[in-house]
C-alpha positions in Angstrom: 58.9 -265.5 -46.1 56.3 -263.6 -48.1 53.9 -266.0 -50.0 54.9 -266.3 -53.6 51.7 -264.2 -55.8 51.2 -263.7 -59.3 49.6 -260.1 -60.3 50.0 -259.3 -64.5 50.9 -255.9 -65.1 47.9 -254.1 -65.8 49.6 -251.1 -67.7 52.1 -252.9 -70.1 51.1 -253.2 -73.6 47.2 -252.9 -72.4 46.3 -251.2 -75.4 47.5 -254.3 -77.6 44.7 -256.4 -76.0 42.2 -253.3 -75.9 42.5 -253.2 -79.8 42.5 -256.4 -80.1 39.1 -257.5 -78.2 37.7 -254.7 -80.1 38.7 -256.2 -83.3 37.4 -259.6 -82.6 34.0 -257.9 -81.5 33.8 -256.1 -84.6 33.9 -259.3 -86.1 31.4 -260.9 -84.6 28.7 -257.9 -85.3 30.0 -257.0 -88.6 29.1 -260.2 -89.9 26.0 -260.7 -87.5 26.8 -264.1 -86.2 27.0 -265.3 -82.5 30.5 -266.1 -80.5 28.5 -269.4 -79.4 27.8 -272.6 -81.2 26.0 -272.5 -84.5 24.5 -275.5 -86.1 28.2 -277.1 -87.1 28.7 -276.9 -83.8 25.2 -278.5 -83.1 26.0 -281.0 -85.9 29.2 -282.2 -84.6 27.8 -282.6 -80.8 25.8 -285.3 -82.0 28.2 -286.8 -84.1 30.7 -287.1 -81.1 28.3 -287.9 -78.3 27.2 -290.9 -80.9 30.4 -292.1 -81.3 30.5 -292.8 -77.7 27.2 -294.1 -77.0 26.2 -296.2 -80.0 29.0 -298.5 -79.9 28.3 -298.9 -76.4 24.8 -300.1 -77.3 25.7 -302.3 -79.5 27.9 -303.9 -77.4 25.7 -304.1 -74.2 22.8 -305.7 -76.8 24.9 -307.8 -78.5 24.3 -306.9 -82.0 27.9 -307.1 -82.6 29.9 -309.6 -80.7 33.5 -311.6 -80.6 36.7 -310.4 -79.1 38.2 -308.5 -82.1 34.6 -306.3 -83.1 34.1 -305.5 -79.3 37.3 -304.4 -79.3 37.1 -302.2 -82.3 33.7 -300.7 -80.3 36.1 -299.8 -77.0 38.1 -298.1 -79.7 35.7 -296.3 -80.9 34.2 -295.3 -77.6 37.9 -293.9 -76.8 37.5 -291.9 -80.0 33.8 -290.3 -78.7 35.2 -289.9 -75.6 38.1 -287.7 -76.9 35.8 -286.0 -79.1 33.5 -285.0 -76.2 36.7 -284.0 -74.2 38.3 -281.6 -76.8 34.9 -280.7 -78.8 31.7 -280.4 -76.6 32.3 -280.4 -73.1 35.3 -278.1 -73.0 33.5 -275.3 -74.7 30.4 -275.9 -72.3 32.8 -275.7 -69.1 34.0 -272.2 -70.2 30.6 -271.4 -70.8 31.7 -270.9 -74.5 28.9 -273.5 -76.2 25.8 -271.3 -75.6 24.8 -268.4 -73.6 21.9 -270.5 -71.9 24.0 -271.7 -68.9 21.5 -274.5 -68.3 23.2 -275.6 -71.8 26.5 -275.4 -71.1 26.5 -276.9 -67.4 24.2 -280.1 -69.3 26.9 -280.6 -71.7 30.1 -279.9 -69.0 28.3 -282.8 -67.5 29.4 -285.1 -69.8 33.1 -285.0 -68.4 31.8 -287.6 -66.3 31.9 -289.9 -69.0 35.6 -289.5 -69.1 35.8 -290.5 -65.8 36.4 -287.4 -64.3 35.2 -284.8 -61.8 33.7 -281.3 -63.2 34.5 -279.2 -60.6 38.0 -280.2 -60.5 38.4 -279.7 -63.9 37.2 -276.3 -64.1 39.5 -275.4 -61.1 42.5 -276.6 -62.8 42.1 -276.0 -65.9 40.1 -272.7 -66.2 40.7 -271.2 -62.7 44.7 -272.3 -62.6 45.6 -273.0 -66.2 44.2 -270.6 -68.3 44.9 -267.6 -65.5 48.6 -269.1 -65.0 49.6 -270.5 -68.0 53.4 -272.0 -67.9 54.0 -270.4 -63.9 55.3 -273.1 -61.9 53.2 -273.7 -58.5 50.1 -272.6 -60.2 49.3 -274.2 -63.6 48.4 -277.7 -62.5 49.0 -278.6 -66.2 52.7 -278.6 -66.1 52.7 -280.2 -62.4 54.0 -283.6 -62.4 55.6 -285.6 -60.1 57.7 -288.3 -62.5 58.2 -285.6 -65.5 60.1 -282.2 -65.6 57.5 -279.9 -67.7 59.3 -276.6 -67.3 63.0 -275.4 -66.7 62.4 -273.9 -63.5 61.7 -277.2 -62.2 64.6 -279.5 -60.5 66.0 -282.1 -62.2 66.2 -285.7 -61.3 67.5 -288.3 -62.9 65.1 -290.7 -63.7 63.7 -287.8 -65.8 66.4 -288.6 -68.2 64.2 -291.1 -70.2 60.9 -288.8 -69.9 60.5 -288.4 -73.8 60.5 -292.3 -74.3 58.3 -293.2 -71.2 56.0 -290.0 -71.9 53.6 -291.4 -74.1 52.5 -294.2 -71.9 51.9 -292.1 -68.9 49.8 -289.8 -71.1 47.9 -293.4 -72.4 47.3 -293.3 -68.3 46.0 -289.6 -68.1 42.1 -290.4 -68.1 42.3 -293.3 -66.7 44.6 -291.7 -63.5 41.6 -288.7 -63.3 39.2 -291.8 -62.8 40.7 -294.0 -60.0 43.4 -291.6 -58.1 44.1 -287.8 -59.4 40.8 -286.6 -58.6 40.7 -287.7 -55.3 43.7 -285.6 -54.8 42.8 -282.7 -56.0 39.6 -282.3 -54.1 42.2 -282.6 -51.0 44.6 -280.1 -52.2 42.1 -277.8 -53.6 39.7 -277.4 -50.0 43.4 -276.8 -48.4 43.9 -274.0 -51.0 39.9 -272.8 -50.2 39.8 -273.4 -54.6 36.7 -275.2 -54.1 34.8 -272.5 -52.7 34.8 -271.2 -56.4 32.8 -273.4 -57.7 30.3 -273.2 -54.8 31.3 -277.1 -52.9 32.8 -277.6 -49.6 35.1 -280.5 -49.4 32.5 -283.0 -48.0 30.0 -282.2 -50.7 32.9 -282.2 -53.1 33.9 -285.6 -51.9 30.2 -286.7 -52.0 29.3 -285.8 -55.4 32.5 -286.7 -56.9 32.2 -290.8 -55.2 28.4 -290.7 -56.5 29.7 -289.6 -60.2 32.1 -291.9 -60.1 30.6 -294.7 -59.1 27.6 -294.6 -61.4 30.6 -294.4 -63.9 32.3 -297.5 -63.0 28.8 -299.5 -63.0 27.9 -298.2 -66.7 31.7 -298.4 -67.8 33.0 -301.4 -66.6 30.9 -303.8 -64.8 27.9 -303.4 -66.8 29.8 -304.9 -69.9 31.6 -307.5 -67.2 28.2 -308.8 -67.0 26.5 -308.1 -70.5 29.3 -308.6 -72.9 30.2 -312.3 -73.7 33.8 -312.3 -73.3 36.2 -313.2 -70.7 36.2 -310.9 -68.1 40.1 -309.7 -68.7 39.3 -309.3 -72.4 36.6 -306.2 -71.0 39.2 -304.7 -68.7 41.6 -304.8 -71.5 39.0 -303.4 -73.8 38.1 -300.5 -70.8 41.8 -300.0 -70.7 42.1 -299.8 -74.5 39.2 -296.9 -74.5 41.2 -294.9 -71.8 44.6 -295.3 -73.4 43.1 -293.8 -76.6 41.4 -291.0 -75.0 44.3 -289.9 -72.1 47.0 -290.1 -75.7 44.8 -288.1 -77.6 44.3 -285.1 -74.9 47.7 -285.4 -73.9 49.2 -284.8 -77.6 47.0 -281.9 -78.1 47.3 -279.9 -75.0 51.2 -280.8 -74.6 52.3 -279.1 -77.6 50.4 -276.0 -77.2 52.0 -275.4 -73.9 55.3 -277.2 -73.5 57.3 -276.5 -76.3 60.8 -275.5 -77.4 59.3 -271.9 -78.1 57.2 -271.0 -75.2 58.1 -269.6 -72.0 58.4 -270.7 -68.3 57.9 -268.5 -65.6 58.0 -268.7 -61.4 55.8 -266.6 -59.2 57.1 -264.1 -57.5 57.6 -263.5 -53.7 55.8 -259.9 -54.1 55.0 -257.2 -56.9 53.9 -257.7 -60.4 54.7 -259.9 -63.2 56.6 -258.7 -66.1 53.9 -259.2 -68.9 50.0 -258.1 -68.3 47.9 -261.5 -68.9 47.2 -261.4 -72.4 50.8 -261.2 -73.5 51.5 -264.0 -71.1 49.1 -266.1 -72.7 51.0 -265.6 -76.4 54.5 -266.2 -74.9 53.5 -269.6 -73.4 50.8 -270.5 -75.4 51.1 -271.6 -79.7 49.3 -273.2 -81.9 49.4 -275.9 -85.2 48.3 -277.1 -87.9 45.7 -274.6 -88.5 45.4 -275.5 -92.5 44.2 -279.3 -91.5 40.7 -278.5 -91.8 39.6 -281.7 -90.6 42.5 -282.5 -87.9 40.7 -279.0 -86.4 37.5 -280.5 -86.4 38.5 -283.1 -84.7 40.2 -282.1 -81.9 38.0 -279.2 -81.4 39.7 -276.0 -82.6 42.6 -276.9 -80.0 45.2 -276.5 -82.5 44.3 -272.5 -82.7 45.2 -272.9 -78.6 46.1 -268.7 -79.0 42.8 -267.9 -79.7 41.2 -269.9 -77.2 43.7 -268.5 -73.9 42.7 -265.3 -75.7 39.0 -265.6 -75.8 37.9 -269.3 -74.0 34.4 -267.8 -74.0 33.9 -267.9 -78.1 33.3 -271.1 -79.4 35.9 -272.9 -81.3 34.1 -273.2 -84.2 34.8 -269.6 -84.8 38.7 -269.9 -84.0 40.0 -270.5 -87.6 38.1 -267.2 -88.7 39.3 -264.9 -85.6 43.5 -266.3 -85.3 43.1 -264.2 -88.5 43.0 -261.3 -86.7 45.2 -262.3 -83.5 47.9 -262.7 -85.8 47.9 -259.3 -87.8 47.4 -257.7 -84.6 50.0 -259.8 -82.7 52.5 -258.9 -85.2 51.5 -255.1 -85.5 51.7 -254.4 -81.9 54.9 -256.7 -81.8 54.0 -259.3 -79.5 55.2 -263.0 -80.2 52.6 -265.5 -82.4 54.0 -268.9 -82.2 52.6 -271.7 -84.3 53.8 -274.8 -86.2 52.5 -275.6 -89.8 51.9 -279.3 -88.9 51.0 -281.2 -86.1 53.9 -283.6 -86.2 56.3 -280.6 -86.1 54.3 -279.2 -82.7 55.0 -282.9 -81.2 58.6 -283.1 -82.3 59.4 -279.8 -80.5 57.1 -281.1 -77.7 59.5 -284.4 -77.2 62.3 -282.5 -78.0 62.2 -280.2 -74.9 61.1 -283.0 -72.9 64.5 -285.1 -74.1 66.3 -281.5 -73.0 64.8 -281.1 -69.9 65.1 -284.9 -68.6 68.4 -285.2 -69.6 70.2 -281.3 -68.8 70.5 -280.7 -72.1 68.3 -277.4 -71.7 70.1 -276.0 -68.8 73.4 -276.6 -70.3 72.5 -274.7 -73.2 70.8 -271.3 -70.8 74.4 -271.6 -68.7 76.2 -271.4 -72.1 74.3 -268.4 -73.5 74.6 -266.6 -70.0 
């Protein structure tokens, strides 16, 4: 049996991205300004790193103490830490924060302070994800062993009850990167010679990603253990607190840009060429929300303009707001789909509703009626 491959068509509706890139270009030189970070960007990268690292201080010194403040600064931490995730170090892992790559791969570092691996992250997420978006066997994103993400995977029944039990498991996401998903993925990527990309064999992989983590479990959890004056099940619950915050937060940001009642699913084929080329994929499986909440998109990065950044992960998302302008006009013009929700709650609804659909066979019953 031929092994399954996924080439875009290179001639279909090429011009629509042709025109497009040279839109966005004009942009940026029309109004002289740089697709990397500018001093918002610089301003906010402080803001988020603080919010990780001063509470931290002030717990390991014990300027604030007692069970209820320390655990208001673990809080806090998991805010930093989900501000770092979606705001700083994903921009410098695409290489979008600056064009000094000594920059960027300083601030990808800090994905370490999430608990995870860098190189493992990149391979998913920009080798597999952003190439594959919504293909089944290659976007690691929509992989997942005790939840049905897309309709062209089989249904069992336990996922019946996957929209109620959802939200813990993404509480567990950063949390499962630290003590058990990375490990696996180092495995899975050397068998699929994915770690070659970003230059590792799978001992050095192994090596670096046990030294990373190990310096991270010392600052994040046995350090305070020893520092912080509470019992030692109030810090775990505290550690566990700053990870649930975090893994929630990525979770129900990413999930509805991807996996939603509107976007697409697609399998790989044995052989020959997919039915879109790779920039109209990205609009059918890719949307975006809330793109009025002007501090919402702060927040979380620029995430919720998720179009503009499968379209162009190498600009900054500070520039995002000003450039889904242009996506959008040209989207429609050229008559290729722009999904987006006005609100955030109303991309998480449709989020949970095509989870409730797909765990319970409410989705395929519907595609068997309509065929």
């Amino acid at each position: 049996m031929s092994r399954k491959v996924v080439k875009f068509n290179k001639v279909k509706d090429q011009e629509f991205f042709t025109e497009l890139r040279s839109r966005v270009n004009k942009h940026f030189d029309d109004n002289g300004i740089s697709k990397y970070a500018n001093l918002e960007m610089k301003l906010k990268t402080v803001f988020m790193i603080s919010l990780y690292f001063v509470p931290m201080a002030l717990m390991f010194t014990g300027t604030v103490t007692g069970l209820w403040p320390i655990m208001g600064l673990w809080a806090i931490m998991g805010l930093g830490m989900s501000g770092i995730g979606l705001s700083i170090m994903h921009d410098a892992n695409h290489g979008a924060y600056s064009k000094n790559k000594n920059v960027n791969k300083t601030l990808g570092f800090l994905i370490n302070f999430l608990g995870a691996y860098t190189a493992n992250w990149k391979i998913q997420h920009n080798v597999l994800h952003h190439s594959y978006t919504n293909i089944d066997e290659f976007d690691g994103d929509i992989e997942n062993p005790v939840m049905r993400f897309s309709p062209n995977q089989k249904r069992k029944s336990a996922f019946k009850y996957q929209a109620f039990y959802a939200p813990f498991l993404y509480a567990l996401m950063t949390f499962y990167w630290f003590v058990g998903k990375d490990f696996e993925r180092v495995s899975r990527y050397d068998k699929k010679k994915l770690l070659g990309t970003q230059g590792l064999t799978y001992k050095s992989a192994m090596g670096w990603m046990i030294f990373h983590k190990t310096w991270y479990l010392l600052l994040t959890l046995v350090l305070p253990l020893i520092v912080v004056d509470l019992a030692w099940w109030q810090t775990i619950l505290g550690f566990l607190l700053m990870h649930g915050i975090t893994g929630l937060t990525l979770a129900l940001i990413f999930q509805p840009a991807h996996v939603i009642e509107e976007t697409e699913f697609f399998v790989p084929s044995n052989t020959g060429t997919a039915e879109n080329n790779w920039a109209v994929h990205q609009l059918r499986t890719t949307s975006n929300f809330a793109n009025n909440a002007v501090v919402f998109s702060w927040f979380v990065g620029g995430l919720n303009n998720q179009v503009e950044h499968h379209l162009f992960p190498k600009i900054c998302h500070v520039h995002y707001r000003k450039i889904s302008k242009i996506v959008e006009a040209t989207a429609k013009e050229y008559g290729v789909p722009y999904h987006k929700h006005k609100t955030f709650f109303a991309a998480v609804k449709s989020h949970f509703s095509l989870l409730n659909d797909l765990g319970t066979g409410k989705y395929d019953e519907m595609q068997a009626a309509k065929a």
